[in-house]
Backbone as JSON Lines, residues from 0, in Angstrom:
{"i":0,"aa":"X","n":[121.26,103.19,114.05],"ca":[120.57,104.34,113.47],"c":[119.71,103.85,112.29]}
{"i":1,"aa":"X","n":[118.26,104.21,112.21],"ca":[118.05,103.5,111.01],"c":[117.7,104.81,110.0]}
{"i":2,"aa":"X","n":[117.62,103.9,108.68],"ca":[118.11,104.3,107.41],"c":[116.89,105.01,107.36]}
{"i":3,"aa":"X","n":[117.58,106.3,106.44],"ca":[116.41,107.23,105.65],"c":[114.92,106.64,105.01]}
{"i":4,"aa":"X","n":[115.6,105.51,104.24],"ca":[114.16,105.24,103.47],"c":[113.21,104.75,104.36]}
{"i":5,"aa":"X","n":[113.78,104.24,105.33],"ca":[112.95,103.33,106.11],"c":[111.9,104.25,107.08]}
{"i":6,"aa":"X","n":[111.95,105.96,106.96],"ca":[110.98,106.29,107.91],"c":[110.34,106.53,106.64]}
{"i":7,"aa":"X","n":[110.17,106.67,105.58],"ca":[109.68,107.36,103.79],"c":[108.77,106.31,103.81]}
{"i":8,"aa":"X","n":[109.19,105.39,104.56],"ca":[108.18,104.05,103.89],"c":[106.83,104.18,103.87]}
{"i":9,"aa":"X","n":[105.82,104.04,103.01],"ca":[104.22,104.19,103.02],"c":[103.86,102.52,103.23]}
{"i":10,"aa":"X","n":[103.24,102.39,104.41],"ca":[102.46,101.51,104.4],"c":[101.46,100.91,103.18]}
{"i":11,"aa":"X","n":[101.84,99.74,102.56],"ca":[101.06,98.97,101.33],"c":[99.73,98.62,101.75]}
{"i":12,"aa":"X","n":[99.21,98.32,100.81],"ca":[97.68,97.64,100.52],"c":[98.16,96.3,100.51]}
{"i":13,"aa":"X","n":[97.26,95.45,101.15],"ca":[97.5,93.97,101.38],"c":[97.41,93.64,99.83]}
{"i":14,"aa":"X","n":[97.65,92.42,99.58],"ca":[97.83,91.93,97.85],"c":[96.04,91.74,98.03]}
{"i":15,"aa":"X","n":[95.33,91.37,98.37],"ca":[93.61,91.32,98.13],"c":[93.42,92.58,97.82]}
{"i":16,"aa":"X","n":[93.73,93.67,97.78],"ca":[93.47,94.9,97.2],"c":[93.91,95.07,95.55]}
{"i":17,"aa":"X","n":[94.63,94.24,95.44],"ca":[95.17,94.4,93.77],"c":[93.94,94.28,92.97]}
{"i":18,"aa":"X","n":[92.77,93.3,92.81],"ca":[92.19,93.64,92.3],"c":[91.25,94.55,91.58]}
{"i":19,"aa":"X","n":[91.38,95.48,92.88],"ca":[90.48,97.19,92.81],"c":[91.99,98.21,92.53]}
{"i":20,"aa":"X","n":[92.46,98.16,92.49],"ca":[93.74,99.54,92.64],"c":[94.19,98.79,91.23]}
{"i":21,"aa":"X","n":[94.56,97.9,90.56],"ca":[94.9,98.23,89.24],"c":[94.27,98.67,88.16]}
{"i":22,"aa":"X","n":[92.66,98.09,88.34],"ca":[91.74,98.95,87.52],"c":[91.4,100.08,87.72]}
{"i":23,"aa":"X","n":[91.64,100.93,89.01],"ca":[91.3,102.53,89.23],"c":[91.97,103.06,88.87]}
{"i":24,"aa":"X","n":[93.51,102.33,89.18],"ca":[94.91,103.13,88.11],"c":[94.72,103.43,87.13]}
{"i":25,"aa":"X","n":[94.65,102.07,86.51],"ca":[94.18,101.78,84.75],"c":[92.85,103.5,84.57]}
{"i":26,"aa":"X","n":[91.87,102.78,85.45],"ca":[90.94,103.47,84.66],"c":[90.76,105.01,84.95]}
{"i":27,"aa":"X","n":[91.78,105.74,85.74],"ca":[91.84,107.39,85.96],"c":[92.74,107.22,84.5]}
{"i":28,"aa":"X","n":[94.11,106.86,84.13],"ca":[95.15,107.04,83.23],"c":[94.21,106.99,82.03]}
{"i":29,"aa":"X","n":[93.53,105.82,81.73],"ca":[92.82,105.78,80.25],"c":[92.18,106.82,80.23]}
{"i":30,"aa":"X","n":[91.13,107.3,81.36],"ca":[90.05,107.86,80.74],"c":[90.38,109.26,80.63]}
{"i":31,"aa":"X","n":[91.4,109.82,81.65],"ca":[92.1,111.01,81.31],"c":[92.36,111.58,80.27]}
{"i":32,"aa":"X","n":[93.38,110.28,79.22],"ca":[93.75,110.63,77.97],"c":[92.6,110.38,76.91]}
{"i":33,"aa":"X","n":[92.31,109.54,77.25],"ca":[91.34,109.46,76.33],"c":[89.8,110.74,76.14]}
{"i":34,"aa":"X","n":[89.76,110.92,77.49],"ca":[88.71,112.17,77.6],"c":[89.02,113.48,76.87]}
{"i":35,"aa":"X","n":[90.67,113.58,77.45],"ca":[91.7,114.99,76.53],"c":[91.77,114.55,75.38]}
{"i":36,"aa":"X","n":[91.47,113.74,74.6],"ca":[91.59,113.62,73.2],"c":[90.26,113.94,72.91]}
{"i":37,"aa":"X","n":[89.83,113.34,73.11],"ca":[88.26,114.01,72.2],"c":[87.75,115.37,72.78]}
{"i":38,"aa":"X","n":[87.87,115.8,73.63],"ca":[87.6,117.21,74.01],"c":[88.51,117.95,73.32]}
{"i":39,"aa":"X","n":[90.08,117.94,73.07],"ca":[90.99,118.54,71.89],"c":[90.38,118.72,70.76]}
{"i":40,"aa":"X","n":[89.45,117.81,70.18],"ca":[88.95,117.05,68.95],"c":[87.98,118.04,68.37]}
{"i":41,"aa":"X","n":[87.13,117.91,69.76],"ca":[85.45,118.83,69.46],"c":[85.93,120.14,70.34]}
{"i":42,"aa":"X","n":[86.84,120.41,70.57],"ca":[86.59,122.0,70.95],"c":[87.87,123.16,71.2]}
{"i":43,"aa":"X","n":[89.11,122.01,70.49],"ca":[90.47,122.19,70.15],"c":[91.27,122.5,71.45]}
{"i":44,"aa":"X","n":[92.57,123.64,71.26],"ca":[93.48,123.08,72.4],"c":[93.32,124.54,73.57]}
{"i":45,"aa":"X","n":[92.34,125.29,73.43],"ca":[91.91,126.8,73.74],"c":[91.75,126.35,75.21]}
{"i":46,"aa":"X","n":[90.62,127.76,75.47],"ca":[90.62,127.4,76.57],"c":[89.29,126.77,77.16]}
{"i":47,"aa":"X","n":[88.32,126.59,75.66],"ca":[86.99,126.22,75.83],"c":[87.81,124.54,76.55]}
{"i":48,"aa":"X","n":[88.98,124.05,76.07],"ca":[89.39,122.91,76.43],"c":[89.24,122.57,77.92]}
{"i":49,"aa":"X","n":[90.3,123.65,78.57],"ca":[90.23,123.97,80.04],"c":[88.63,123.58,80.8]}
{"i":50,"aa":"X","n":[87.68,123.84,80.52],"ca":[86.59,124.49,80.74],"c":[85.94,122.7,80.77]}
{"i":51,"aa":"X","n":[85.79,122.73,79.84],"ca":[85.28,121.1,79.74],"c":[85.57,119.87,80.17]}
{"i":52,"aa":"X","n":[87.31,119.76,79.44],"ca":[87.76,118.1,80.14],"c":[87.36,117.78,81.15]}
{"i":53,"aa":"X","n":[87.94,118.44,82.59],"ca":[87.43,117.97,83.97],"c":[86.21,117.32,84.03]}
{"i":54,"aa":"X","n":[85.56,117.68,83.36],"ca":[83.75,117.31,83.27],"c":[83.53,115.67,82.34]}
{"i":55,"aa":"X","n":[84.43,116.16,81.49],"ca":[84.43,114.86,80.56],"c":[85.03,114.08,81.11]}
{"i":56,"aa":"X","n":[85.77,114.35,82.01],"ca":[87.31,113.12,82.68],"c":[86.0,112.49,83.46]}
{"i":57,"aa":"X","n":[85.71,113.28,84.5],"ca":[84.65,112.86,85.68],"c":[83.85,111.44,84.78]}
{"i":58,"aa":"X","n":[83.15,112.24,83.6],"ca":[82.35,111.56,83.49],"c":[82.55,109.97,82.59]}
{"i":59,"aa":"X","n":[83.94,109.97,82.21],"ca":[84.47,108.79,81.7],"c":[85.1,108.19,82.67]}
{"i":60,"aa":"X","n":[85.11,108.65,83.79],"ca":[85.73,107.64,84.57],"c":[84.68,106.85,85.49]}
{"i":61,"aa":"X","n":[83.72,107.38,85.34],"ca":[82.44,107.11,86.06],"c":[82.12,105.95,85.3]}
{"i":62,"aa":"X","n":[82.18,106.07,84.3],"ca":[81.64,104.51,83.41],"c":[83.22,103.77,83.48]}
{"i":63,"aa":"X","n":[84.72,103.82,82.89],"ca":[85.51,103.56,82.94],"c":[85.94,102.44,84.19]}
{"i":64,"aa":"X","n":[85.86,102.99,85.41],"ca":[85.98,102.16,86.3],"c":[85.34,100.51,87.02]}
{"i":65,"aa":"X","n":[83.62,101.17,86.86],"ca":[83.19,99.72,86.82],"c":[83.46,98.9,85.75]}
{"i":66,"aa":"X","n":[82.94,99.4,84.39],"ca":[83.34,98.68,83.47],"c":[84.58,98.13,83.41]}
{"i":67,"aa":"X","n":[85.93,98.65,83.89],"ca":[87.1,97.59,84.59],"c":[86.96,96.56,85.27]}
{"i":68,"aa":"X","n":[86.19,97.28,86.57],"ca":[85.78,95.97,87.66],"c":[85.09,94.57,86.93]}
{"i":69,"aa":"X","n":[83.93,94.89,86.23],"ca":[83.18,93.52,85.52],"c":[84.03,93.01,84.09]}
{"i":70,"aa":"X","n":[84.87,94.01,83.75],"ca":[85.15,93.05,82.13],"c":[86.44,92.56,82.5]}
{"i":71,"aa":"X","n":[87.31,92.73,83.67],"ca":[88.9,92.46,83.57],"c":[89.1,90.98,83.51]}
{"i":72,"aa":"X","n":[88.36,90.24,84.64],"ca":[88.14,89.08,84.44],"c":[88.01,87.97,83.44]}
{"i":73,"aa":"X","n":[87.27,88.76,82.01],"ca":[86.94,88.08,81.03],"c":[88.34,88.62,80.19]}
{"i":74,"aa":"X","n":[88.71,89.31,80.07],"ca":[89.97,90.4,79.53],"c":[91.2,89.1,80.07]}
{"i":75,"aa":"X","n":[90.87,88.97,81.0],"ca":[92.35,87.89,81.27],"c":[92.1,86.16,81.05]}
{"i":76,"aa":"X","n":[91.12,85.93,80.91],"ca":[90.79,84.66,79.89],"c":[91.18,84.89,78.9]}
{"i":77,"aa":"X","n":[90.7,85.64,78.66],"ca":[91.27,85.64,76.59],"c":[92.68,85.77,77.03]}
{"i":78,"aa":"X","n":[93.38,86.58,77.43],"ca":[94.74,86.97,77.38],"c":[95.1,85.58,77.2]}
{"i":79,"aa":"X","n":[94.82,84.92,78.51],"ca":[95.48,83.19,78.62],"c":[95.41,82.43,77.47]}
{"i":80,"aa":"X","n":[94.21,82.35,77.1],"ca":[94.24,81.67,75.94],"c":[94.91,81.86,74.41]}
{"i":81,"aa":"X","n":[94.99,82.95,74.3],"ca":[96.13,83.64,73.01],"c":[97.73,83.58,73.73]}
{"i":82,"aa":"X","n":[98.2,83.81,74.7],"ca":[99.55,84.16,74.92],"c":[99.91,83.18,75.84]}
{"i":83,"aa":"X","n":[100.9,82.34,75.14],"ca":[101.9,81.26,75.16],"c":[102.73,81.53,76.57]}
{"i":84,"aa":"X","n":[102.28,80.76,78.04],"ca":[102.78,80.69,79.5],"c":[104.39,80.75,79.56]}
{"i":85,"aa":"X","n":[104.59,81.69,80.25],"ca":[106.45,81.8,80.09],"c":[106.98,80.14,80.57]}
{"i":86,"aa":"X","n":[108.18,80.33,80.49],"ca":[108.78,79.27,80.26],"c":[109.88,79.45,81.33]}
């Protein structure tokens, strides 16, 4: 009989996909919060809030994402070079 989890299972993304799916992660989560903060900021927690973010999310994630794609690369040089290779 096989096991529960095993029909639950979602088929993965081959590991050559990691490069694009951690920065889209990354860059929906950042720009989300970061979009809800400054829309809180300039137009407080009402409902003019409601009304706007979506628009602001859209539009920070629109820059957010490529800008992942081209800077991560350079983002993990530096990392290497400051932080001491486990042991």
């Amino acid at each position: 009989m096989p096991e529960v989890n095993a029909q639950l299972r979602v088929k993965r993304l081959p590991a050559s996909y990691a490069k694009y799916v951690m920065p889209f992660i990354l860059s929906v989560l950042m720009s989300a919060i970061v979009s809800a903060v400054a829309t809180a900021m300039s137009v407080g927690a009402g409902p003019s809030f409601l009304v706007g973010w979506p628009g602001a999310w859209c539009a920070s994630w629109l820059v957010a994402f490529p800008t992942l794609l081209v800077v991560l690369s350079f983002v993990r040089r530096i990392m290497v070079a400051i932080v001491e290779p486990q042991k």
